[in-house]
C-alpha positions as CSV (number, residue, x, y, z in Angstrom):
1,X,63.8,-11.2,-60.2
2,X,64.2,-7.4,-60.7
3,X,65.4,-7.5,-64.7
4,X,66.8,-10.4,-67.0
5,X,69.1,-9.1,-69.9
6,X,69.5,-12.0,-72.5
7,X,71.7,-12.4,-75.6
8,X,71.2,-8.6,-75.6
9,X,73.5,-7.2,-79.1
10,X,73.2,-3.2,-79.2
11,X,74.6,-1.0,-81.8
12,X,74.8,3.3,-81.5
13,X,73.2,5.1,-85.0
14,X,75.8,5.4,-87.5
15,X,78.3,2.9,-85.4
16,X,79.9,-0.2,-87.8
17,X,81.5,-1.8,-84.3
18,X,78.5,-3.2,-81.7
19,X,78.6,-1.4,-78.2
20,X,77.5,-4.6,-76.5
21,X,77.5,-8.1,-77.8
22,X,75.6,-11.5,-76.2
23,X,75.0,-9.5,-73.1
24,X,73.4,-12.1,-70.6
25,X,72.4,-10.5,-67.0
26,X,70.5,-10.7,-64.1
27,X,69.8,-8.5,-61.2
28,X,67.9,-10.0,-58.6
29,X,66.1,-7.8,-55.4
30,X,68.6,-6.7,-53.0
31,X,71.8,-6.7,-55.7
32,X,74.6,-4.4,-54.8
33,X,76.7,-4.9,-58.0
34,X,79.7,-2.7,-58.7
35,X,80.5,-2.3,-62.8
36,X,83.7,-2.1,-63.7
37,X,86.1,-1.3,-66.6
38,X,87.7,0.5,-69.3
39,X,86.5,3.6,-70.6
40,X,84.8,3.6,-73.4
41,X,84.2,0.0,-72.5
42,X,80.3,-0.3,-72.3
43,X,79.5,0.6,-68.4
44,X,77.2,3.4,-69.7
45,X,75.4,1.9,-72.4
46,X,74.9,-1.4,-70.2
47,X,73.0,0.7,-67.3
48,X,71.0,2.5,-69.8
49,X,69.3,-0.2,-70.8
50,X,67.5,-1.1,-68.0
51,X,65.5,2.6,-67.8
52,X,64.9,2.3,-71.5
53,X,66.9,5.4,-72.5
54,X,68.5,3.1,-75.0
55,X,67.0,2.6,-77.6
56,X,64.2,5.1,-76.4
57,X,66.3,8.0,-76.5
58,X,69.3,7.2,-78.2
59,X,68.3,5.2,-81.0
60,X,70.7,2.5,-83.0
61,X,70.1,-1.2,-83.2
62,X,69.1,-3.6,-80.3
63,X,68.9,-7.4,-80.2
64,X,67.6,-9.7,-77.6
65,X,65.8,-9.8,-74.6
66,X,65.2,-7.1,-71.7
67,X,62.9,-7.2,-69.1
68,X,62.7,-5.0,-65.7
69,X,60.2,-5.4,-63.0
70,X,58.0,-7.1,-66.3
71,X,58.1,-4.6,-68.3
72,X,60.3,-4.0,-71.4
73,X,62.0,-1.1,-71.6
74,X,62.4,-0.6,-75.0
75,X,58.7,0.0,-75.3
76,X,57.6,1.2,-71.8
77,X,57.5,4.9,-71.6
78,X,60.6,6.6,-69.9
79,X,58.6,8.6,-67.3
80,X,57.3,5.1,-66.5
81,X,60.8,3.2,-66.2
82,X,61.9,6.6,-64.2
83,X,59.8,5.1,-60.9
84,X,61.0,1.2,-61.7
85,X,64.9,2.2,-62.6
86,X,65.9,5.7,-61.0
87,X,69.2,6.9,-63.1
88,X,72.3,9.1,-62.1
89,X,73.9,10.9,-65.1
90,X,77.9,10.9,-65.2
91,X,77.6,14.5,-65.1
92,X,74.5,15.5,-62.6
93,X,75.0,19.4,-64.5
94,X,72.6,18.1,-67.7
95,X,70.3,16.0,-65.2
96,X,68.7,19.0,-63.2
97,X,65.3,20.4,-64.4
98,X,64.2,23.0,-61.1
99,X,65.5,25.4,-59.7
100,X,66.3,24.8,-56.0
101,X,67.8,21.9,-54.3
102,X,63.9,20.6,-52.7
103,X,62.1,21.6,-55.9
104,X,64.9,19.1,-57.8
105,X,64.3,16.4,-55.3
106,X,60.3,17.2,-55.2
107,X,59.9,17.0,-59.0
108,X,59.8,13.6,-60.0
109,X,57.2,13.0,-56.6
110,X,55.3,15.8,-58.0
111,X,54.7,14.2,-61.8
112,X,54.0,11.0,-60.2
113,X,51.2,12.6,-58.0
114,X,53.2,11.7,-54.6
115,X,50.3,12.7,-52.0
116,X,51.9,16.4,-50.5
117,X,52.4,14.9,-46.8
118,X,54.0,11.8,-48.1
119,X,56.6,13.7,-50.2
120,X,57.2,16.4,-47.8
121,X,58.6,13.7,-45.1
122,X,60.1,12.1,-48.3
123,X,62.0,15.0,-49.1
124,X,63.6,15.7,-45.0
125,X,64.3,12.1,-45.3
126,X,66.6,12.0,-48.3
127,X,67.9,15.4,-47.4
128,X,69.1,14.3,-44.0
129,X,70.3,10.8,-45.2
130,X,72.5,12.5,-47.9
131,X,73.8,15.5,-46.1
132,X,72.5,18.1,-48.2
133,X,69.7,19.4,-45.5
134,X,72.1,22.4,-45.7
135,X,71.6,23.1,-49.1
136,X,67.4,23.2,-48.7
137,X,66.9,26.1,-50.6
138,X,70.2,26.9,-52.7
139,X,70.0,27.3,-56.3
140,X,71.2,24.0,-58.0
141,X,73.6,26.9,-60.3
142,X,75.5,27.9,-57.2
143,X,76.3,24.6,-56.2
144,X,79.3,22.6,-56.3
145,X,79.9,19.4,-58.5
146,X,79.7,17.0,-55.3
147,X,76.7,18.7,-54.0
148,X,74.9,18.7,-57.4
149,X,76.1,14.8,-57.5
150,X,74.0,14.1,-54.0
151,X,71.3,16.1,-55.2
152,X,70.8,14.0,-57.9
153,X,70.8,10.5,-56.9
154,X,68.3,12.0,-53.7
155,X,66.3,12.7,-56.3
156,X,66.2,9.5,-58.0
157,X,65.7,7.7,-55.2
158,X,63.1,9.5,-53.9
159,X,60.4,8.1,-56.2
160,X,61.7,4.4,-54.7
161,X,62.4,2.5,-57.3
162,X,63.2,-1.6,-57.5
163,X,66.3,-0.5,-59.2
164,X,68.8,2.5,-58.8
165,X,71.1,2.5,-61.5
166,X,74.5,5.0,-60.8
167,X,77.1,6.0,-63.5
168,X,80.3,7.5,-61.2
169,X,78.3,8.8,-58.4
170,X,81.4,9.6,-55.9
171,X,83.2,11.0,-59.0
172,X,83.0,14.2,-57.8
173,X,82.2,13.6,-53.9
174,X,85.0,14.0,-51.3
175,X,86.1,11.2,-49.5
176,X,83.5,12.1,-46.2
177,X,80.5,12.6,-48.8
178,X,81.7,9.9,-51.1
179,X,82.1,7.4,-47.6
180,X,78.3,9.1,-46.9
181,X,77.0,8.0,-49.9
182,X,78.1,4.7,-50.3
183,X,77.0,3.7,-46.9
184,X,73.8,4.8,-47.8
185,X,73.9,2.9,-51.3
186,X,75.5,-0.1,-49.3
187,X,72.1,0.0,-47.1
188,X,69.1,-0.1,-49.9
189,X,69.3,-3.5,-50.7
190,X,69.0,-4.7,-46.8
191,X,66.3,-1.9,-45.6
192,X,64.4,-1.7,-49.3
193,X,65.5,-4.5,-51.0
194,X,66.3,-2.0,-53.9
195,X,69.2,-3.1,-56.2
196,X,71.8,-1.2,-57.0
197,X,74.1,-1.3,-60.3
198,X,77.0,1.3,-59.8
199,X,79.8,1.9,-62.3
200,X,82.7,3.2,-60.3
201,X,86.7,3.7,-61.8
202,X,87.6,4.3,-57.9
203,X,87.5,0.9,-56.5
204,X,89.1,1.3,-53.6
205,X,85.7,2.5,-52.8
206,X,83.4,-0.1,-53.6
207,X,85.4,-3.5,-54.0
208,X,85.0,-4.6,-50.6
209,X,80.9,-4.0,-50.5
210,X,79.5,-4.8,-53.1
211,X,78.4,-8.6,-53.5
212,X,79.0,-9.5,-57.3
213,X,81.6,-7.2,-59.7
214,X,80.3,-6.9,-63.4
215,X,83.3,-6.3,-65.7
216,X,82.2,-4.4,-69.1
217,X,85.0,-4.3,-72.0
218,X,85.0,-4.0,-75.5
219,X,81.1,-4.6,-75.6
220,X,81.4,-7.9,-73.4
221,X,80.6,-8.7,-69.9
222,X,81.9,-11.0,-67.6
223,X,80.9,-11.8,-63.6
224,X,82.9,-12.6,-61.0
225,X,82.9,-12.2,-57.1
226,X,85.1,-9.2,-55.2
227,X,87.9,-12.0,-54.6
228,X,87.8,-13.4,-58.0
229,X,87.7,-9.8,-59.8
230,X,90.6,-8.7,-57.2
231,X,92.7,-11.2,-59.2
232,X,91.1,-10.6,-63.1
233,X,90.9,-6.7,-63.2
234,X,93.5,-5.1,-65.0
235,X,92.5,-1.7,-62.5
236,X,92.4,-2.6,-59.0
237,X,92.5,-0.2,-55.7
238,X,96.4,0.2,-54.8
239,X,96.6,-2.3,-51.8
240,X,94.7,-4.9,-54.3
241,X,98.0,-4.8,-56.5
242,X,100.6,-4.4,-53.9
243,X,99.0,-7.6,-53.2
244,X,99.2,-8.7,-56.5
245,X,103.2,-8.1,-56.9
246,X,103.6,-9.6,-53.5
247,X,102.3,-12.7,-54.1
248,X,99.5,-12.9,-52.0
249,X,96.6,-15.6,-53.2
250,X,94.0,-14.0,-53.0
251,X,94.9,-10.7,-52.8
252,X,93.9,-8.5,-49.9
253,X,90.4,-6.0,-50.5
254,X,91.3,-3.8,-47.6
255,X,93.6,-2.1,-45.7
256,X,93.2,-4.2,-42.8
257,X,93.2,-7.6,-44.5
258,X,96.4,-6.3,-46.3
259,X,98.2,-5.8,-42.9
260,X,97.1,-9.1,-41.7
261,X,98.7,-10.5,-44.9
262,X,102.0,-8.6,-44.8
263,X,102.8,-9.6,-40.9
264,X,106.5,-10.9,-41.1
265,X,107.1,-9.3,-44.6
266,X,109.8,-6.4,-44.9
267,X,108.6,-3.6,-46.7
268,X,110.2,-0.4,-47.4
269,X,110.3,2.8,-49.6
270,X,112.5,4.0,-52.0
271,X,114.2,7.7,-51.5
272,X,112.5,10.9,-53.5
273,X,113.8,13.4,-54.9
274,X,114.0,16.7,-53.6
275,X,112.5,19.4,-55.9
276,X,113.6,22.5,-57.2
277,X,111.2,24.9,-57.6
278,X,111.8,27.8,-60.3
279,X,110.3,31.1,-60.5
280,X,107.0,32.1,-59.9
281,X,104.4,31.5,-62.4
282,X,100.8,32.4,-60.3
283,X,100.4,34.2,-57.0
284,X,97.4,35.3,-55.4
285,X,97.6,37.5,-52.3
286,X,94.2,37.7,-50.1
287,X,92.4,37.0,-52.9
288,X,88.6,36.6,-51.6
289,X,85.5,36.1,-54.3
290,X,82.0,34.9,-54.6
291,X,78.7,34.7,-55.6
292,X,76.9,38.0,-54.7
293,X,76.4,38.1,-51.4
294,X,77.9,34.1,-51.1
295,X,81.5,34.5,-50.1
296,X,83.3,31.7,-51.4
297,X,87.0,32.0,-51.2
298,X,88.6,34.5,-48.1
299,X,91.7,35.5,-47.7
300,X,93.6,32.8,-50.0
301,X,97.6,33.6,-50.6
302,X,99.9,31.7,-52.2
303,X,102.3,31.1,-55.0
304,X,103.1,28.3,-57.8
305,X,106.5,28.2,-59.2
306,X,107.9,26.2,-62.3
307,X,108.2,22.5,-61.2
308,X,105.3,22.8,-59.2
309,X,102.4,20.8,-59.0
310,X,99.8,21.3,-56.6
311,X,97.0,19.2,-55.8
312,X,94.1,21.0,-54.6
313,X,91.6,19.4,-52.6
314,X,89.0,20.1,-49.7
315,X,85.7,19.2,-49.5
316,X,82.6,20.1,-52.1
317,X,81.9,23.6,-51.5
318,X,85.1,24.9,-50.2
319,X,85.9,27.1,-53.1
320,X,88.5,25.2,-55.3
321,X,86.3,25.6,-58.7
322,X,85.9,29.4,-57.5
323,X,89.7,29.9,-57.0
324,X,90.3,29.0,-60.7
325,X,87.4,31.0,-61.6
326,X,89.1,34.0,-59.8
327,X,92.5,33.5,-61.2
328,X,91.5,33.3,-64.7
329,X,88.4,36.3,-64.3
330,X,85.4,34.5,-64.8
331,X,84.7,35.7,-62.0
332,X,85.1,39.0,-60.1
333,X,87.6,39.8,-57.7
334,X,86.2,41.3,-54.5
335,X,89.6,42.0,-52.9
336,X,93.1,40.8,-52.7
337,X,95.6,40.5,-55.3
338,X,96.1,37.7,-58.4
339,X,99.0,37.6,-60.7
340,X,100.3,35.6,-63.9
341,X,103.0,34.9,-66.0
342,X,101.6,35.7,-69.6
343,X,104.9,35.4,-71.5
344,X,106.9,37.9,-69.5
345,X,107.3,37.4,-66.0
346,X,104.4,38.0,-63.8
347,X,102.1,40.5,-64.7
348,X,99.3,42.2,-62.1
349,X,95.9,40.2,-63.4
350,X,94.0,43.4,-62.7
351,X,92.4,44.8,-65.5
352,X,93.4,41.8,-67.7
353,X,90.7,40.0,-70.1
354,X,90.2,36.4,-69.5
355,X,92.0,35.8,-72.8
356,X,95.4,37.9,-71.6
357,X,95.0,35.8,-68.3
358,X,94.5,32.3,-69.6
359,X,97.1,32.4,-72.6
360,X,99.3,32.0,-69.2
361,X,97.1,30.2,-66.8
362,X,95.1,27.4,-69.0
363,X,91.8,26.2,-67.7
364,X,90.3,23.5,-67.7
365,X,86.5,23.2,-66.1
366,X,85.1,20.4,-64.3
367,X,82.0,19.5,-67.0
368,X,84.5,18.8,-70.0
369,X,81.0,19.5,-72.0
370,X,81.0,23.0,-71.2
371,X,84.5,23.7,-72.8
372,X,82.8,21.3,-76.2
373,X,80.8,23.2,-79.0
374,X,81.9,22.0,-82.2
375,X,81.0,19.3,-84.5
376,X,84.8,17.1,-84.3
377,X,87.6,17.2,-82.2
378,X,89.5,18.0,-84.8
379,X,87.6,21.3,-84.9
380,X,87.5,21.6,-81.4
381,X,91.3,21.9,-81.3
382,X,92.0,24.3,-84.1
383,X,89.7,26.6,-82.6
384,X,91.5,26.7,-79.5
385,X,94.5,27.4,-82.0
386,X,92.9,29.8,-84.2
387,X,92.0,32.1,-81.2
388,X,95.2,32.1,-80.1
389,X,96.7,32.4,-83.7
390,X,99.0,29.9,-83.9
391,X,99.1,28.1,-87.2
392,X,96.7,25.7,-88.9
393,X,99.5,23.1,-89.4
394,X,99.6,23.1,-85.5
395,X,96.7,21.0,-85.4
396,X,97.9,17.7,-86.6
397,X,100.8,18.0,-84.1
398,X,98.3,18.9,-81.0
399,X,95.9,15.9,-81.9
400,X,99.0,14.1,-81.7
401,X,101.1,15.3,-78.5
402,X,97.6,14.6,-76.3
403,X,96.9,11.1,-77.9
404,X,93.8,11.9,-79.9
405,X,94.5,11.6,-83.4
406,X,92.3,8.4,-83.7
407,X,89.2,10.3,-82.3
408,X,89.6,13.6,-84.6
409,X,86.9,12.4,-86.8
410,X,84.6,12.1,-83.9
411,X,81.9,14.4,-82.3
412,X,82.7,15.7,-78.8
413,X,79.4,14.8,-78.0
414,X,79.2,11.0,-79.1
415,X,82.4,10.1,-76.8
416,X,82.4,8.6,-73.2
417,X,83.1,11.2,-70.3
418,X,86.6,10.3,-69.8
419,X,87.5,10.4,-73.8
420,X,85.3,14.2,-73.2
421,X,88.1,15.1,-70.6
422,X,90.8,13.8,-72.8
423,X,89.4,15.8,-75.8
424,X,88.6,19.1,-73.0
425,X,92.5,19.3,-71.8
426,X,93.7,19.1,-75.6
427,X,91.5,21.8,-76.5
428,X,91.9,24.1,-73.7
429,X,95.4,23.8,-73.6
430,X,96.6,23.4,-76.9
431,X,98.1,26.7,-77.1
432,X,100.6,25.4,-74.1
433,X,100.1,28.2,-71.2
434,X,102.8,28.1,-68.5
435,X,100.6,27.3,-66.0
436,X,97.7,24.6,-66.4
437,X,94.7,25.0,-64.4
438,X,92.5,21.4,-64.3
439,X,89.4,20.8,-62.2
440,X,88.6,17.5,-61.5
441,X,90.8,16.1,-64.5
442,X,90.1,12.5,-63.4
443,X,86.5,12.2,-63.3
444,X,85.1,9.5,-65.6
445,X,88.7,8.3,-66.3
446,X,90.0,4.5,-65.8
447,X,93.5,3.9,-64.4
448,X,95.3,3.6,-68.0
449,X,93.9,7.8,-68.5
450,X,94.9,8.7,-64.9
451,X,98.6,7.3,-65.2
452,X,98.6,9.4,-68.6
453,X,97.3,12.2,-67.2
454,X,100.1,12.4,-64.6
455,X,103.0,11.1,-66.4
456,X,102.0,15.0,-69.1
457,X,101.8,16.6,-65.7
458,X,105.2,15.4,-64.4
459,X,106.6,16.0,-68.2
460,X,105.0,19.9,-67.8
461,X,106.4,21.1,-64.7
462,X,110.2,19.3,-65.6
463,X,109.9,21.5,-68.6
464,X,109.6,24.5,-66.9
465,X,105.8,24.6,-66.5
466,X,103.3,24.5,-63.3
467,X,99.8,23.5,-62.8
468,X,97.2,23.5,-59.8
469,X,94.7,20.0,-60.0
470,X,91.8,20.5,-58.3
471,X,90.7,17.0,-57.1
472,X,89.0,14.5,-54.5
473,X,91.2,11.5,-56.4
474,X,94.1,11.0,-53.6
475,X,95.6,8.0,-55.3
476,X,95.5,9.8,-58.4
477,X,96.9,13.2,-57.1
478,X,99.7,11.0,-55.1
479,X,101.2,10.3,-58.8
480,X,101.8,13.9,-59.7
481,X,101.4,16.3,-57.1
482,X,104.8,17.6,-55.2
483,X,102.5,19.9,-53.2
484,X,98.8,19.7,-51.6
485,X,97.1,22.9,-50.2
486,X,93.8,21.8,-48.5
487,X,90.5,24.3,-48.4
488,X,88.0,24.5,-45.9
489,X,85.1,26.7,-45.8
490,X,86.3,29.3,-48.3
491,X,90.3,28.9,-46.2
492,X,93.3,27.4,-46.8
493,X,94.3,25.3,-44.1
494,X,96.9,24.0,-44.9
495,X,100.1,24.2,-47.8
496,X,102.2,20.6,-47.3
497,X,104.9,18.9,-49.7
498,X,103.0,16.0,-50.8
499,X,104.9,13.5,-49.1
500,X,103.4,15.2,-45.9
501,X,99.8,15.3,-47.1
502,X,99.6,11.6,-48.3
503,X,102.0,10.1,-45.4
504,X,99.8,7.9,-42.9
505,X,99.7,11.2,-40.5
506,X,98.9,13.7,-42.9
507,X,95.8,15.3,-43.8
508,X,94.9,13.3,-46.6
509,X,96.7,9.7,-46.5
510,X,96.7,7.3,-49.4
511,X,96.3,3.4,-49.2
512,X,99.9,2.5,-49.4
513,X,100.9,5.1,-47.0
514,X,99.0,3.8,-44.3
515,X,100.5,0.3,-44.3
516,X,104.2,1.0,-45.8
517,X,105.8,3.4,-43.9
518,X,107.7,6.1,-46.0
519,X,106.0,5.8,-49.3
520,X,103.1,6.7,-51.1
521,X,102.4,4.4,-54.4
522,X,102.7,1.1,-55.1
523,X,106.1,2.1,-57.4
524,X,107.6,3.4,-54.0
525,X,107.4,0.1,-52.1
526,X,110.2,-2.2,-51.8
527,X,110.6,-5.5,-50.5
């Protein structure tokens, strides 16, 4: 037995509503246990008790029994739990401490007095089993969110520990690195007998490894096995609830298993719409930028017109955070062209401030903490407002039109990640630019903030706006996008209709593409 949770009750500082209640859990060696559920929900405060963090670190009220690897947490020192129960943040930005990629990974070897030879083939294994052998000696800054996501759980695993413990570790990975990883993950318990607890929102990843599924809502946690959670979830990978609506006991986990279910079955997809697209909001023309002598977007041309929506994707590194960064001047231009609609048509970016250049072209950054300073959301929102001097009373009615009102009150800081994005988009667009600018919108969100999040996209571009969604969430990105323009290395290579990108031969197929001809999303399929 590895750790042994019982009747555990846990309450944050100042919080009237417990975050857990009666937890009872075990994780034995070898575990490969996928945590599931709403935001908000208690994934994150679960996992967190096993390393001690809480109540170490974050305070509040705790009740019960824990004990991991015979130790209780609560009372063992962190650095200690660090080598029992290695951690990976949500966001890997606030987790670094060094400078360069090995010095990250070498750190927690060097405070636990790792003999030198013994961390230096360490560190070439875990660099070569992650992929990021590459990245030896960049600076963790220049790095992308994907790449700073691997760095981080190499370096938790490299001090071995009985227990790895991951909080949306492919959030940000694409689907080769985020395939990489898991195989990886998939692997410890069988070669190390390390267990592994990961909360994931993308299932579609993980439901058909892992060996138990532990649900966590509204404090409470339930167990069940990949079959039985493919029937009890409310969020389940698309081909797990095409499944479920066609009747199919138990529903299938995979692709394959789904086609082996559907023999005989006529299944067919509804007709699309054909869009209009309206005038031009954004165009870049060889646009090429970087960081000093790092070139990190060449020769990129194109242009997004009202009714547009463009999913962005490519794998980590290939410039989509830089592209945004170019288009709204946070960062400089080293040639090429980049122009936006302020208010009157579009208007040459050169010269431009970034506030002239995103009152038209709203962005939205990947770490929604970056873009989150003040003490309340309500504060966080009028700022946004006052800057661009619209009118206190405004407030009220922004808190409202983005679904926030009941966390106004609330500090940025206190919320879960995907309540942070919520709160991020509000914020950053509350002084409703033409064209909306959002990297990695989904990460840390569960199904109910992703179909919200596309049905305010789809509702922006029929009103005459456009937005570019940088993303490595295809299932998401198939319910809003009408266009997908792929980077690679720096390039685009290619510029598709979406119906093209996600179909079965495209570039970037979802589930329900690849086993119902025509369509893209479960609400496509007919039978």
């Amino acid at each position: 037995m590895i750790a042994d949770l019982v009747a555990v009750n846990y309450t944050y500082p100042g919080a009237v509503d417990r975050a857990l209640t009666c937890v009872n859990l075990r994780v034995r060696e070898g575990d490969f246990t996928l945590v599931a559920g709403p935001s908000a929900g208690g994934k994150s405060t679960l996992v967190r008790l096993f390393n001690g963090l809480i109540p170490q670190f974050y305070g509040g009220k705790i009740g019960g029994s824990i004990v991991v690897s015979d130790h209780d947490p609560s009372r063992t020192p962190t650095r200690e739990m660090a080598a029992i129960a290695g951690m990976v943040f949500q966001e890997p930005e606030v987790q670094g401490v060094s400078d360069t990629v090995e010095d990250e990974i070498a750190f927690g070897m060097e405070q636990h007095a790792v003999p030198p030879r013994e961390m230096a083939a360490r560190l070439d294994e875990l660099l070569e089993r992650f992929g990021i052998a590459h990245l030896r000696a960049r600076r963790l800054r220049t790095l992308s969110g994907g790449e700073r996501q691997r760095v981080a759980i190499a370096a938790a695993l490299a001090l071995r520990p009985r227990l790895l413990l991951l909080d949306e570790p492919t959030s940000q990975l694409d689907p080769a690195g985020a395939e990489a990883v898991i195989n990886t993950l998939a692997s410890l318990p069988g070669t190390t007998g390390t267990a592994v607890l990961v909360v994931e929102h993308r299932l579609e990843r993980l439901l058909h490894r892992v060996g138990r599924v532990v649900e966590v809502a509204g404090g409470k946690v339930r167990e069940w096995t990949p079959r039985e959670a493919a029937l009890e979830l409310t969020a389940v990978p698309p081909v797990v609830e095409l499944g479920r609506r066609l009747g199919f006991v138990p529903p299938p986990l995979t692709i394959d298993e789904f086609r082996a279910a559907a023999l005989g079955r006529q299944l067919g997809a509804r007709a699309s719409e054909n869009l209009v697209a309206g005038d031009p909001v954004i165009k870049a023309d060889g646009l090429t930028a970087g960081y000093g002598d790092f070139v990190a977007l060449r020769d990129a041309s194109f242009t997004l017109h009202q009714g547009e929506v463009i999913a962005l994707v490519g794998a980590n590194g290939s410039g989509k955070s830089t592209l945004f960064r170019a288009i709204t001047g946070l960062l400089g231009r080293i040639s090429g062209t980049i122009a936006v609609d302020t208010g009157c048509g579009l208007t040459s970016a050169a010269g431009l401030p970034v506030q002239r250049r995103t009152a038209g072209a709203g962005l939205v950054p990947q770490n929604p903490s970056l873009a989150l300073f003040k003490d309340t959301v309500r504060d966080e929102v009028a700022e946004t407002l006052h800057l661009r001097r619209r009118p206190p009373e405004s407030v009220s009615a922004t808190l409202e039109a983005w679904d926030i009102s009941h966390l106004s009150g609330r500090n940025p800081r206190d919320l879960s990640v995907g309540q942070q994005q919520r709160v991020a988009i509000a914020a950053m667009l509350a002084h409703e630019p033409r064209a909306w600018l959002l990297d990695e919108p989904t990460r840390g969100a569960d199904a109910e903030a992703k179909t919200w999040l596309a049905a305010r996209l789809c509702a922006h571009a029929a009103g005459g706006g456009a937005a570019i969604v940088a993303t490595h969430d295809i299932e998401s990105a198939a319910l809003f996008a009408t266009r997908v323009i792929g980077l690679d290395g720096g390039e685009i290579v290619f510029d598709l209709p979406a119906r093209v990108a996600f179909a079965a031969d495209g570039p970037c197929p979802t589930q329900i593409a690849r086993v119902v001809a025509g369509a893209t999303v479960v609400s496509e399929v007919e039978w």
